[in-house]
N, C-alpha and C positions, 0 to 999 in steps of 0.2 A: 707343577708336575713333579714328583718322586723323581729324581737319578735311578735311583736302585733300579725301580720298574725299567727305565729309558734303556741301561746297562743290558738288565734279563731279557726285552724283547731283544736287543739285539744281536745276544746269544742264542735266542730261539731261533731267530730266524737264521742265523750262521751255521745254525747245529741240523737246518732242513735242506739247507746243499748237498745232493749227491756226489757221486766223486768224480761227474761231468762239474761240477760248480751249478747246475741249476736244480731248480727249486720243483715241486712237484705243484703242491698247494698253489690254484692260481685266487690271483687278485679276489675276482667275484666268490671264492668259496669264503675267504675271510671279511670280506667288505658286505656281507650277507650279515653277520656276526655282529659287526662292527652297526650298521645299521639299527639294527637293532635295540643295540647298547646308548644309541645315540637318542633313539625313541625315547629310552628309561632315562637319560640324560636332562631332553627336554620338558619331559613329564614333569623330573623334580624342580626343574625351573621354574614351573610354573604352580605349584604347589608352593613353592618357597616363596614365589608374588606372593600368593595369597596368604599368607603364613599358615600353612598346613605343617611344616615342619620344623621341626624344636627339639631343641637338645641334640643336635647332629642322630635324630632319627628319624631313619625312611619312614615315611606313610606306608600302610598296608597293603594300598592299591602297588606299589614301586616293590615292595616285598612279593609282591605276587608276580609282577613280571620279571622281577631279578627271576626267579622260579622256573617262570615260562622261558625266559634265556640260555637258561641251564639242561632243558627239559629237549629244546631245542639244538643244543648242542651234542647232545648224547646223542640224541638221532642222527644228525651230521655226523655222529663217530661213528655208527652203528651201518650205516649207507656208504660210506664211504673209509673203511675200518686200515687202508693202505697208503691213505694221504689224508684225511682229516685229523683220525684218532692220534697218529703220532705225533701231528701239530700240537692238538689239545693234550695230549701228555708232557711233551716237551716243555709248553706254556703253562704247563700244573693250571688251565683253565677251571676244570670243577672246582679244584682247593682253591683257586683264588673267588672264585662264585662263592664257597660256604666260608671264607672270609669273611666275607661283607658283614654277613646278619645284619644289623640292621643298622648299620653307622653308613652318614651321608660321609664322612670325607673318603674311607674304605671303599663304598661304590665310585668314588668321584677316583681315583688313585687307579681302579681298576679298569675304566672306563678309558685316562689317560693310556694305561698300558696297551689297551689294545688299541689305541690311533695310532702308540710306537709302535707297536707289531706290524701296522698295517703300512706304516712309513718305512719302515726297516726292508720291508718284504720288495717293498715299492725300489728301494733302493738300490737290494740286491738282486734287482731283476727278476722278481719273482714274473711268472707266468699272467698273462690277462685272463 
């Protein structure tokens, strides 16, 4: 796992404290996210059994659901525009999404980030 990402999430999440110390964003809105991401995780696992992937590049099936992830989150911004979207701007989530294009270690790095996010959150008492 990246330091730097470990570091970032857990500025994110220190920077979603009100000025009670608690957190808005609960667990299940980011653990929804995170699921997700773990889906596109496992997929490339098992693409990489099969040697689907080469040269540290996603398969196109994994580029489409990075997509769907993304596609995904916007909506979560867009529903929830007072405690989602400031999370995902805090966590520059889109930018780290059109980081990836299509490099496995970039997805894998992103992937970590948001387990810290999600531990971080966990940490500081975020909301169930």
């Amino acid at each position: 796992m990246n330091k730097e990402y470990v570091d970032k999430a857990k500025k994110v999440v220190e920077s979603l404290k009100n000025d009670q110390g608690k957190i808005s964003l609960t667990t299940s809105q980011i653990r929804k996210f995170l699921a997700g991401v773990n889906a596109v995780k496992n997929k490339l696992q098992i693409y990489e059994s099969q040697g689907l992937i080469r040269e540290d590049r996603l398969h196109e099936d994994i580029l489409r659901d990075i997509q769907a992830l993304k596609v995904k989150l916007i909506y979560q911004c867009g529903r929830e525009p007072k405690i989602v979207k400031p999370f995902a701007e805090k966590a520059e989530l889109i930018k780290e999404i059109d980081a990836i294009k299509t490099s496995v270690s970039k997805f894998r790095n992103f992937a970590a980030y948001i387990e810290a996010i999600v531990a971080y959150h966990k940490f500081e008492g975020g909301r169930d």
